[in-house]
ROLOLUM-822084 format. One record per residue (C-alpha): residue number from 1; x, z, y. Coordinates in nm, 2 decimals, decimal comma. Layout:
% ROLOLUM-822084
<rec><seq>NUM</seq><x>X</x><z>Z</z><y>Y</y></rec>
...
***
This chain:
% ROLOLUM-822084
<rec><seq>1</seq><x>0,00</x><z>0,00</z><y>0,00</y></rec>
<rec><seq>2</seq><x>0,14</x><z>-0,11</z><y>0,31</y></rec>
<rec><seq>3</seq><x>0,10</x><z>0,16</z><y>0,61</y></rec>
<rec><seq>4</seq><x>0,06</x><z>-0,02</z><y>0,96</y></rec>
<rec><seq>5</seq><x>-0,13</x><z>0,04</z><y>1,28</y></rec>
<rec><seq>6</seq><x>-0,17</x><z>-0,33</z><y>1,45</y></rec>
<rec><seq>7</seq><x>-0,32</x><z>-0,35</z><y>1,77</y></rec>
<rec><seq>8</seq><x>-0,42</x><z>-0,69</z><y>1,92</y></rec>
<rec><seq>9</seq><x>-0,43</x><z>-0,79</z><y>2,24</y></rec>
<rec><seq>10</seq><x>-0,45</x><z>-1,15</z><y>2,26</y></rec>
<rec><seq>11</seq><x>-0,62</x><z>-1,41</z><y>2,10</y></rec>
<rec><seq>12</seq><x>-0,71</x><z>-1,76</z><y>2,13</y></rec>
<rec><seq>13</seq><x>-0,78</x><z>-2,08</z><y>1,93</y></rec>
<rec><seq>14</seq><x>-0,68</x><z>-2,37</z><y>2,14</y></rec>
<rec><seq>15</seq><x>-0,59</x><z>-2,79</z><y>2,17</y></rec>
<rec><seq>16</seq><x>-0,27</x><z>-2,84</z><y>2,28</y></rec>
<rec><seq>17</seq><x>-0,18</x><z>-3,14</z><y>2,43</y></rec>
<rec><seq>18</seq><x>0,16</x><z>-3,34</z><y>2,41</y></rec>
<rec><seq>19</seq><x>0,23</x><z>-3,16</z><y>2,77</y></rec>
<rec><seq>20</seq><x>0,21</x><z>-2,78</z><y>2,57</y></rec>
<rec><seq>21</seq><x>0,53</x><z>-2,63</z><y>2,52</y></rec>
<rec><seq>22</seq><x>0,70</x><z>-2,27</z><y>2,50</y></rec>
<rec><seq>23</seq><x>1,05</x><z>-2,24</z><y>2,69</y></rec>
<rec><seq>24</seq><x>1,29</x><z>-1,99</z><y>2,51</y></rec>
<rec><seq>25</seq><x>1,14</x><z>-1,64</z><y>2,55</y></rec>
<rec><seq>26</seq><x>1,23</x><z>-1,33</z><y>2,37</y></rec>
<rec><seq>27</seq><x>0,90</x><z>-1,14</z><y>2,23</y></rec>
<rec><seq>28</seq><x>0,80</x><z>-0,80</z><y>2,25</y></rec>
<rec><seq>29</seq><x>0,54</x><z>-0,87</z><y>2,05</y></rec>
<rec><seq>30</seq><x>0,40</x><z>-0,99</z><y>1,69</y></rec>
<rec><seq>31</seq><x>0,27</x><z>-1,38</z><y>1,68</y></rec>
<rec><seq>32</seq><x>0,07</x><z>-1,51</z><y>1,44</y></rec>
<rec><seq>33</seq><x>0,01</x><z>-1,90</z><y>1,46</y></rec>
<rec><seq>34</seq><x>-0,23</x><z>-2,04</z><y>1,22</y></rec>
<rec><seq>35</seq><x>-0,23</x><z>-2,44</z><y>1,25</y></rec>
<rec><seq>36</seq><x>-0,60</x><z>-2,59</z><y>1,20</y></rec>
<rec><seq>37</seq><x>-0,48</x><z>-2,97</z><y>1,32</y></rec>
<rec><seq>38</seq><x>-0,20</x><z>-3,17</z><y>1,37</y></rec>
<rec><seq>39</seq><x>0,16</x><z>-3,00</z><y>1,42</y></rec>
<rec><seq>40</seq><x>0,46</x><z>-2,88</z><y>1,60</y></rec>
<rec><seq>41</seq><x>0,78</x><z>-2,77</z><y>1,64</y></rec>
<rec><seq>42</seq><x>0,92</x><z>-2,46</z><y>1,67</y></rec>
<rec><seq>43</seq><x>1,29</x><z>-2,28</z><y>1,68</y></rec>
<rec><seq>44</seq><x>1,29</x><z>-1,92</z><y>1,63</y></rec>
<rec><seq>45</seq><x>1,60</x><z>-1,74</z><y>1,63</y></rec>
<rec><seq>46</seq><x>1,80</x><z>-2,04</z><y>1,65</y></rec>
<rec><seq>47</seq><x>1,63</x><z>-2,23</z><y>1,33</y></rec>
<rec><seq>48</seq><x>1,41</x><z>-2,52</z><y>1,38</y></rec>
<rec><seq>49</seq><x>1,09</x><z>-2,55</z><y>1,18</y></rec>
<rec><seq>50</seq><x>0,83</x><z>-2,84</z><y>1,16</y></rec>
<rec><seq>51</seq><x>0,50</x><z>-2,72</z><y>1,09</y></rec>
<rec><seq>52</seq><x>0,17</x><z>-2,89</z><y>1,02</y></rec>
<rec><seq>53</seq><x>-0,19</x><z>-2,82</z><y>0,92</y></rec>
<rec><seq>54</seq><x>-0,23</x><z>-2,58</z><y>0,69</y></rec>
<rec><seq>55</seq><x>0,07</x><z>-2,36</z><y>0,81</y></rec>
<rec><seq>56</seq><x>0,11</x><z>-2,03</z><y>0,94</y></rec>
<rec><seq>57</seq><x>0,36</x><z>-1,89</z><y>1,14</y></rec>
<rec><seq>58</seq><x>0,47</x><z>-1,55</z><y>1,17</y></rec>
<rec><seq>59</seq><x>0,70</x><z>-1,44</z><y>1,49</y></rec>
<rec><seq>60</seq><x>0,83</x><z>-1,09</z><y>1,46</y></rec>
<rec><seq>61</seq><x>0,88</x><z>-0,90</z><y>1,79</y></rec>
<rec><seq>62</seq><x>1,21</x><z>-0,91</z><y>1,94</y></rec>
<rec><seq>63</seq><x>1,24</x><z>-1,25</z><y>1,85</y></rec>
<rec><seq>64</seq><x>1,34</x><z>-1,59</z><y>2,06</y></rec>
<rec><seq>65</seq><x>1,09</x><z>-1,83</z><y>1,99</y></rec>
<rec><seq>66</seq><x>1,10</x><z>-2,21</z><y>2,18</y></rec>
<rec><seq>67</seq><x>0,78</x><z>-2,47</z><y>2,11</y></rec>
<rec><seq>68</seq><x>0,69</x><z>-2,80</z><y>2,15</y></rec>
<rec><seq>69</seq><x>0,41</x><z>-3,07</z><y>2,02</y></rec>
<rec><seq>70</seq><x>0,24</x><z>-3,40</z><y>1,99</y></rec>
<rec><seq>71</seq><x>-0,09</x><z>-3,25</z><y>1,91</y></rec>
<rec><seq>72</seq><x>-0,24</x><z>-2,92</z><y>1,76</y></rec>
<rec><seq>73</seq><x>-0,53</x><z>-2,73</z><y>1,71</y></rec>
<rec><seq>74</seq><x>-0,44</x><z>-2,36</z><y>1,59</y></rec>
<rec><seq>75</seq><x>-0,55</x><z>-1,98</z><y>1,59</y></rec>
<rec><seq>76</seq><x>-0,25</x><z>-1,79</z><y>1,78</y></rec>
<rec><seq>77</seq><x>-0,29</x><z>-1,39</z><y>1,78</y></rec>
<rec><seq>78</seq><x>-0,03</x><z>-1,15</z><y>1,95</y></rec>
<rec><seq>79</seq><x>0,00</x><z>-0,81</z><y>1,85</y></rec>
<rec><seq>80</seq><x>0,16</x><z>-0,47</z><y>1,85</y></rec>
<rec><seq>81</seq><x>0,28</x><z>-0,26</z><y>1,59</y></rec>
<rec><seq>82</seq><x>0,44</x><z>0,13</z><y>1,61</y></rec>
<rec><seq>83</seq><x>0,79</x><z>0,16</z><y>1,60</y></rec>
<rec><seq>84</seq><x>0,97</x><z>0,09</z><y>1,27</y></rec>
<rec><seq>85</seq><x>0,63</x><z>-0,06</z><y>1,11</y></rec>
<rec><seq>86</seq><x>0,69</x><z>-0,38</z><y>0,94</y></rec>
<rec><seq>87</seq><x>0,50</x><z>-0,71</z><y>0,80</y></rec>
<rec><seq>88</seq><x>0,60</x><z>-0,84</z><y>0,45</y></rec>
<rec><seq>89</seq><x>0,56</x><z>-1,22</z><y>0,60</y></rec>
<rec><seq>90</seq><x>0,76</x><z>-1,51</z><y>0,60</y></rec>
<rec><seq>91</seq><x>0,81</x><z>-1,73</z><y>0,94</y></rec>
<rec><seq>92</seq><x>0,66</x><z>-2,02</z><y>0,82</y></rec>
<rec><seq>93</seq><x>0,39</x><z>-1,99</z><y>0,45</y></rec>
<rec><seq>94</seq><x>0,09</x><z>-2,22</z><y>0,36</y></rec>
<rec><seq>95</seq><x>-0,23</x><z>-2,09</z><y>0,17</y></rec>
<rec><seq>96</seq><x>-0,46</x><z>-2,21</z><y>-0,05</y></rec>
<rec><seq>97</seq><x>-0,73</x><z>-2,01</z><y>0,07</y></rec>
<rec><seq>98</seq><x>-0,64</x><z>-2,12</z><y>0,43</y></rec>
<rec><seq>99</seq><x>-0,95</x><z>-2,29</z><y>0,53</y></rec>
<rec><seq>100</seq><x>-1,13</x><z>-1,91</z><y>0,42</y></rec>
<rec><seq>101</seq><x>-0,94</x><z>-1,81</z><y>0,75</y></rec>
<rec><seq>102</seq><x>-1,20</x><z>-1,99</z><y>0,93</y></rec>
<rec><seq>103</seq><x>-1,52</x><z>-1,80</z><y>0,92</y></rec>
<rec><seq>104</seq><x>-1,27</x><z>-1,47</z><y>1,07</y></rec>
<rec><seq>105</seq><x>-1,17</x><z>-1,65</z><y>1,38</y></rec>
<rec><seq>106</seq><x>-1,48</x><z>-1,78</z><y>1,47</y></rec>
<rec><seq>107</seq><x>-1,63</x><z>-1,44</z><y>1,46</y></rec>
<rec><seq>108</seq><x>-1,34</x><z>-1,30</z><y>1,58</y></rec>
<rec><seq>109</seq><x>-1,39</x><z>-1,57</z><y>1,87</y></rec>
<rec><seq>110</seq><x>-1,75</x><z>-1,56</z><y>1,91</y></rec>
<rec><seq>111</seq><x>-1,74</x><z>-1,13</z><y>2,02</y></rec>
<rec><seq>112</seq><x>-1,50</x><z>-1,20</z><y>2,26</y></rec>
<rec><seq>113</seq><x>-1,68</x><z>-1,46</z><y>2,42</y></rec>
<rec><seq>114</seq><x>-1,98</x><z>-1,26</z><y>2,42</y></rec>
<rec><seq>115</seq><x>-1,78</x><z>-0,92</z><y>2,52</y></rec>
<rec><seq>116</seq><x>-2,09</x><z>-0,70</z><y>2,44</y></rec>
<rec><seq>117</seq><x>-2,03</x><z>-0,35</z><y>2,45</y></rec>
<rec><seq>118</seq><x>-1,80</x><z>-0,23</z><y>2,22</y></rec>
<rec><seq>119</seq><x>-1,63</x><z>-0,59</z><y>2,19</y></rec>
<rec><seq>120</seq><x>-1,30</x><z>-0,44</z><y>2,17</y></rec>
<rec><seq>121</seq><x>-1,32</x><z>-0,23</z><y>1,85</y></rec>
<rec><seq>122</seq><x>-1,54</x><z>-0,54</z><y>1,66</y></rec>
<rec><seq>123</seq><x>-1,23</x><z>-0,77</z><y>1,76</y></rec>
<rec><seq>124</seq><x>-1,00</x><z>-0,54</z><y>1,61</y></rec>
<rec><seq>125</seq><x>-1,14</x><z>-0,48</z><y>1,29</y></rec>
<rec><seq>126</seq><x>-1,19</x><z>-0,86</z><y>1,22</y></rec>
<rec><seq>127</seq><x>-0,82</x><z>-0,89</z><y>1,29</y></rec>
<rec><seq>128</seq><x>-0,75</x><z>-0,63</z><y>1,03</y></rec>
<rec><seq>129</seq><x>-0,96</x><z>-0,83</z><y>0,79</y></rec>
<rec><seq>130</seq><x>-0,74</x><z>-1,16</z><y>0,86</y></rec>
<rec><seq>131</seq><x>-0,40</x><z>-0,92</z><y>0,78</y></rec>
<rec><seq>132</seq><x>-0,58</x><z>-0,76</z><y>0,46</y></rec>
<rec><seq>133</seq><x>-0,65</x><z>-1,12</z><y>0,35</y></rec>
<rec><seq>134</seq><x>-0,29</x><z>-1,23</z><y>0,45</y></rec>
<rec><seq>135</seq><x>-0,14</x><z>-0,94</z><y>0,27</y></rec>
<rec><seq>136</seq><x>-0,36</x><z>-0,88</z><y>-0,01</y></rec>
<rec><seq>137</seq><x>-0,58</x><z>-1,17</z><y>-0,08</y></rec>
<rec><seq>138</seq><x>-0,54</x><z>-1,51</z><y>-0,21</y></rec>
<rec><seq>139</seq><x>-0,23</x><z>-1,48</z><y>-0,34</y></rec>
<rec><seq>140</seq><x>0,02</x><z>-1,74</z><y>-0,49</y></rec>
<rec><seq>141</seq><x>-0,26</x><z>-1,93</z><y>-0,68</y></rec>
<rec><seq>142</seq><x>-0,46</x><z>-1,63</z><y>-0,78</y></rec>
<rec><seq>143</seq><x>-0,76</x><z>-1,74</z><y>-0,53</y></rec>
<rec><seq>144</seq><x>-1,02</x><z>-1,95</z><y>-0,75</y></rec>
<rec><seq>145</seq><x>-1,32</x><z>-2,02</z><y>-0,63</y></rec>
<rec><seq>146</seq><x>-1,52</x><z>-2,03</z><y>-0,98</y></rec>
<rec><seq>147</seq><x>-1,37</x><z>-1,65</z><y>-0,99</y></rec>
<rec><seq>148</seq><x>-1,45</x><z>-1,54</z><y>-0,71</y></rec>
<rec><seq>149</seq><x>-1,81</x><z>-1,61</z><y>-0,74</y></rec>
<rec><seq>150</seq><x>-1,79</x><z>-1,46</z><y>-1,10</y></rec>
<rec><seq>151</seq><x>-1,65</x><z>-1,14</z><y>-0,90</y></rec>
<rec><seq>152</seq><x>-1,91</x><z>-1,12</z><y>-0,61</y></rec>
<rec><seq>153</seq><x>-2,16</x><z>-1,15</z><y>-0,92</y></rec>
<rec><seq>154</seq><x>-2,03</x><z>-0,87</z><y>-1,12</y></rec>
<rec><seq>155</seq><x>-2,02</x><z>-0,68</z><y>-0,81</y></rec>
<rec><seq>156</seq><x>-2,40</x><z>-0,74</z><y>-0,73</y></rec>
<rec><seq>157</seq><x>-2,51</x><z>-0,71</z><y>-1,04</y></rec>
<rec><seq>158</seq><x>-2,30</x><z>-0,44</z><y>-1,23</y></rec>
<rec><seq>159</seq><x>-2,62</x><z>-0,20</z><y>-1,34</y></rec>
<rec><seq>160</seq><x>-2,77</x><z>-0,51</z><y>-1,49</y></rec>
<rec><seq>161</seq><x>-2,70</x><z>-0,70</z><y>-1,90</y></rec>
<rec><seq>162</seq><x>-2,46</x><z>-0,93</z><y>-1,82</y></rec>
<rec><seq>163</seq><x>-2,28</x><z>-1,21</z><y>-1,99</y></rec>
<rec><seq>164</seq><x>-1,95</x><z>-1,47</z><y>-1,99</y></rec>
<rec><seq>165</seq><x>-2,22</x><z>-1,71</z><y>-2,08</y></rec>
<rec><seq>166</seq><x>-2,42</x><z>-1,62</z><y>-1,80</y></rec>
<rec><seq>167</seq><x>-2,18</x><z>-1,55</z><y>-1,55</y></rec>
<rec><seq>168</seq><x>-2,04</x><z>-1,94</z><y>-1,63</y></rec>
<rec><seq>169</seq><x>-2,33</x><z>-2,03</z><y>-1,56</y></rec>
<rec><seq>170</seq><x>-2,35</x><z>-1,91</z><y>-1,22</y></rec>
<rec><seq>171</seq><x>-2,02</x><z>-2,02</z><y>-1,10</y></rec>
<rec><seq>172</seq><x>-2,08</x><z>-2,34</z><y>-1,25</y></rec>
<rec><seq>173</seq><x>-1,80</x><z>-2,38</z><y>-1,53</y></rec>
<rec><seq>174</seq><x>-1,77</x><z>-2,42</z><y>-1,92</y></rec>
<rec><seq>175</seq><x>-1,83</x><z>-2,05</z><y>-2,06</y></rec>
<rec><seq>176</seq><x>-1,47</x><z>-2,09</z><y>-2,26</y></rec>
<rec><seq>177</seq><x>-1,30</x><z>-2,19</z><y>-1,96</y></rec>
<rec><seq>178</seq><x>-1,45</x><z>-1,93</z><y>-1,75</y></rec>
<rec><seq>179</seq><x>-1,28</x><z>-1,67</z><y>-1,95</y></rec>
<rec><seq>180</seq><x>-0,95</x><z>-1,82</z><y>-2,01</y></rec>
<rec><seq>181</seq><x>-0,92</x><z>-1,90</z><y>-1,64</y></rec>
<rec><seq>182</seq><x>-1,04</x><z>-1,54</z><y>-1,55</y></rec>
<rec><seq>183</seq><x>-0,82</x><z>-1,35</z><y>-1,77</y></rec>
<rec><seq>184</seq><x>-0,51</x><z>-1,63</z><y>-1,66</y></rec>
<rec><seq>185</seq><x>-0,57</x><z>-1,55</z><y>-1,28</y></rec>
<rec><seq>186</seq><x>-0,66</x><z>-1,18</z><y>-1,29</y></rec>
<rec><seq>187</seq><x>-0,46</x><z>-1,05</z><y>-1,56</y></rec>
<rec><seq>188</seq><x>-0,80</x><z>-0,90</z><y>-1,69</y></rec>
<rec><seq>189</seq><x>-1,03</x><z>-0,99</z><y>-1,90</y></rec>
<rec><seq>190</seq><x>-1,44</x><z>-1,05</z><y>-1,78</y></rec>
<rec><seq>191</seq><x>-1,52</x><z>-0,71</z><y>-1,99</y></rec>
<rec><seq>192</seq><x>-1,27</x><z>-0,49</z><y>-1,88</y></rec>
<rec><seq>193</seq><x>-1,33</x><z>-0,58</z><y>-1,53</y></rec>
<rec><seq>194</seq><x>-1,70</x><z>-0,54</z><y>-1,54</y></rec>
<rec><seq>195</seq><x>-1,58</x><z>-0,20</z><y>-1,68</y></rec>
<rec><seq>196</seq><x>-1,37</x><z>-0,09</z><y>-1,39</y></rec>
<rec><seq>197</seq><x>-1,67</x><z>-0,16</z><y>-1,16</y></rec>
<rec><seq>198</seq><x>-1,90</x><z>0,02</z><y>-1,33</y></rec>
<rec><seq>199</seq><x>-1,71</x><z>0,32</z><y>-1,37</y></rec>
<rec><seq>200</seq><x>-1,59</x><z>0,31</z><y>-0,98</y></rec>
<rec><seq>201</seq><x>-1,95</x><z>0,33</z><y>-0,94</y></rec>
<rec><seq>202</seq><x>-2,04</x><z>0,55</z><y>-1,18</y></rec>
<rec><seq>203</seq><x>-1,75</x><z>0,79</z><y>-1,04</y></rec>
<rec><seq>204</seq><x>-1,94</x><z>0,75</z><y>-0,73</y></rec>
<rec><seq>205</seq><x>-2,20</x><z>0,88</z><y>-0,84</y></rec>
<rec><seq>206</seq><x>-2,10</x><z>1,15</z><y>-1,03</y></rec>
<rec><seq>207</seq><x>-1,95</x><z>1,32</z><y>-0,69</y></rec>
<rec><seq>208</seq><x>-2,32</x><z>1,32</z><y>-0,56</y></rec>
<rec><seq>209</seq><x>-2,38</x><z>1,59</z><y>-0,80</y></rec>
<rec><seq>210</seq><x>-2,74</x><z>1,44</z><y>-0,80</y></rec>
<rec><seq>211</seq><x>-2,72</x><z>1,29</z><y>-1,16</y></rec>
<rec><seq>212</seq><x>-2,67</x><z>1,38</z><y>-1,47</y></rec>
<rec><seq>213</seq><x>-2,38</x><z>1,19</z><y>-1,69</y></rec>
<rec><seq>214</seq><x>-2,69</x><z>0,98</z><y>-1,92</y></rec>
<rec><seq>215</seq><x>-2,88</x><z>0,91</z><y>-1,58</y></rec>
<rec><seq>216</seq><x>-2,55</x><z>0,78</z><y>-1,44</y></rec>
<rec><seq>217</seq><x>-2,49</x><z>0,55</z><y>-1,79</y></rec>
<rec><seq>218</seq><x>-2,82</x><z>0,43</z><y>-1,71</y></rec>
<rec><seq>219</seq><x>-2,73</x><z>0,33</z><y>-1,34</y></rec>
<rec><seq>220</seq><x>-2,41</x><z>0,15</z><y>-1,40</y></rec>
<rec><seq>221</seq><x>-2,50</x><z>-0,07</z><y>-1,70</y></rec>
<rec><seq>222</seq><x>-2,43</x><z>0,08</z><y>-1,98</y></rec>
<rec><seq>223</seq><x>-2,72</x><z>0,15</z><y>-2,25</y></rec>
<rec><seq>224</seq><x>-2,50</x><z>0,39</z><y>-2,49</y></rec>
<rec><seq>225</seq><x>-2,42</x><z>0,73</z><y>-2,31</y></rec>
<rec><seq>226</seq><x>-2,11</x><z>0,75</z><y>-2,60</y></rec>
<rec><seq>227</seq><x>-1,97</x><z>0,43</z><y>-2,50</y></rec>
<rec><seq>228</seq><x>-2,00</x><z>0,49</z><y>-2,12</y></rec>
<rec><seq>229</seq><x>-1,83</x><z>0,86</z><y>-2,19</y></rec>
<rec><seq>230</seq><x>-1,53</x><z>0,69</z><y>-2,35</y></rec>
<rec><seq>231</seq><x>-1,51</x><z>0,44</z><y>-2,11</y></rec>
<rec><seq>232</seq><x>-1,46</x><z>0,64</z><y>-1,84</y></rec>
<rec><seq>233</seq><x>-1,24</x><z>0,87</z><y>-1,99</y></rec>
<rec><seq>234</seq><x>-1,01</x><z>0,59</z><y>-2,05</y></rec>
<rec><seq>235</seq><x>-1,01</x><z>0,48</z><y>-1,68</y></rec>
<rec><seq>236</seq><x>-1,02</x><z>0,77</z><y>-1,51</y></rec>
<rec><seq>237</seq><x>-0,81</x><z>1,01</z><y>-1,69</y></rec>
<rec><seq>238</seq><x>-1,09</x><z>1,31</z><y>-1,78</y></rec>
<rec><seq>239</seq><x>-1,44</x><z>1,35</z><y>-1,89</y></rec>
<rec><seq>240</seq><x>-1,77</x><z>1,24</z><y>-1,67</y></rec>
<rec><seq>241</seq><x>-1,87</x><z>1,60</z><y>-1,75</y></rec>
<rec><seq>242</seq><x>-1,53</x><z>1,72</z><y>-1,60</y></rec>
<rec><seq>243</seq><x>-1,52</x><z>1,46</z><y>-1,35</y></rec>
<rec><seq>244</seq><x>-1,85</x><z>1,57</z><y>-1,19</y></rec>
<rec><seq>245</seq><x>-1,80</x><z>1,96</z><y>-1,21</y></rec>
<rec><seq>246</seq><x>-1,45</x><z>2,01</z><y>-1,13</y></rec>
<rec><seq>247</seq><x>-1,34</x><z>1,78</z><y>-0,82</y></rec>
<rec><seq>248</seq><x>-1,02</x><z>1,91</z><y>-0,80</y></rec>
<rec><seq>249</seq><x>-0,96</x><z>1,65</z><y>-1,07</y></rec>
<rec><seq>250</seq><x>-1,10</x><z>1,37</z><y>-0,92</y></rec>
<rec><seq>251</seq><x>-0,86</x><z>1,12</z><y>-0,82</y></rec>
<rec><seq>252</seq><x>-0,88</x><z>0,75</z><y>-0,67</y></rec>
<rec><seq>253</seq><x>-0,88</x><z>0,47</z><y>-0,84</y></rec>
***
């Protein structure tokens, strides 16, 4: 888990024109470019760097950064962070889920041109979503979208009967394929994470103090109490029994 405290304070997704350009400047800041259309070229500390739809850039602070183009549409956020906090990012990386960028910057865009009350804090939480994404999202080629609508699925529907078949189904895909391609990009298979949401939940529940262990089975899918206590043993460490009446043992998970 990465520790960091980012506050923006710029943003602003633009067209440059042939005539845009950055003169060498040291930064005091973080820069994050993300380029929508068309391309540019940078040099930052000294290095040159072509980049192109589908890029993003990452500027740490304290660095001399220079900029030129022929044409580009991009997402450019500044930002601070406290002293000795650091971003795992290279300069220049491309995505595959870039285009899921998108939907962030035009809400991102659309508070601060409406600058309702309380603008500010809505601005900065959408730019933490774009880092979480950046940091923990999408990775490599992890980011599927057959998968990701099995996910959301299981997620919506964990109390309810449910199926490789059927969840195949929904995203679209050969039932066989569905798990070999889960289990190859998740490292899991369908079952065990359907298993893992439904004890989260269950654990939930189970701090409530408002249900008993069978009532919580019921709630999170599972239609044999036994099988739902072993379960969650084997996830979380300790009993549902023990789980619900001693929370010093309760850890996350």
């Amino acid at each position: 888990m990465i520790a960091i405290h980012p506050e923006m304070f710029y943003f602003v997704w633009k067209k440059c024109t042939p005539n845009w350009k950055i003169d060498p400047q040291r930064i005091d800041f973080n820069d994050l470019l993300f380029v929508l259309d068309g391309s540019a070229d940078y040099t930052i500390d000294g290095s040159h760097h072509h980049i192109q739809k589908g890029d993003i850039v990452f500027i740490r602070s304290q660095s001399t950064r220079s900029a030129s183009t022929t044409g580009m549409e991009c997402v450019s956020i500044d930002f601070y962070l406290e002293l000795e906090e650091e971003l795992p990012f290279p300069v220049v990386a491309s995505r595959p889920d870039f285009d899921d960028f998108r939907w962030l910057f035009q809400d991102l865009n659309y508070e601060l041109l409406q600058k309702k009350e309380g603008f500010e804090l809505k601005c900065q939480a959408y730019f933490a979503l774009i880092l979480h994404k950046l940091l923990y999202e999408g990775q490599d080629d992890s980011f599927n979208v057959h998968i990701e609508t099995v996910k959301r699925y299981i997620l919506d529907h964990y109390d309810e009967k449910l199926t490789v078949k059927a969840l195949a189904q929904t995203a679209g895909i050969n039932p066989v394929y569905c798990g070999a391609l889960f289990k190859r990009l998740m490292g899991r298979s369908i079952s065990s994470f359907i298993n893992s949401v439904r004890i989260n939940k269950a654990a939930a529940l189970l701090e409530t103090g408002e249900y008993t262990v069978g009532e919580v089975a019921e709630k999170t899918g599972f239609s044999d109490v036994y099988y739902f206590s072993n379960t969650f043993k084997k996830l979380m460490g300790v009993s549902p029994n023990t789980y619900k009446n001693e929370p010093t043992l309760r850890r996350l998970s």
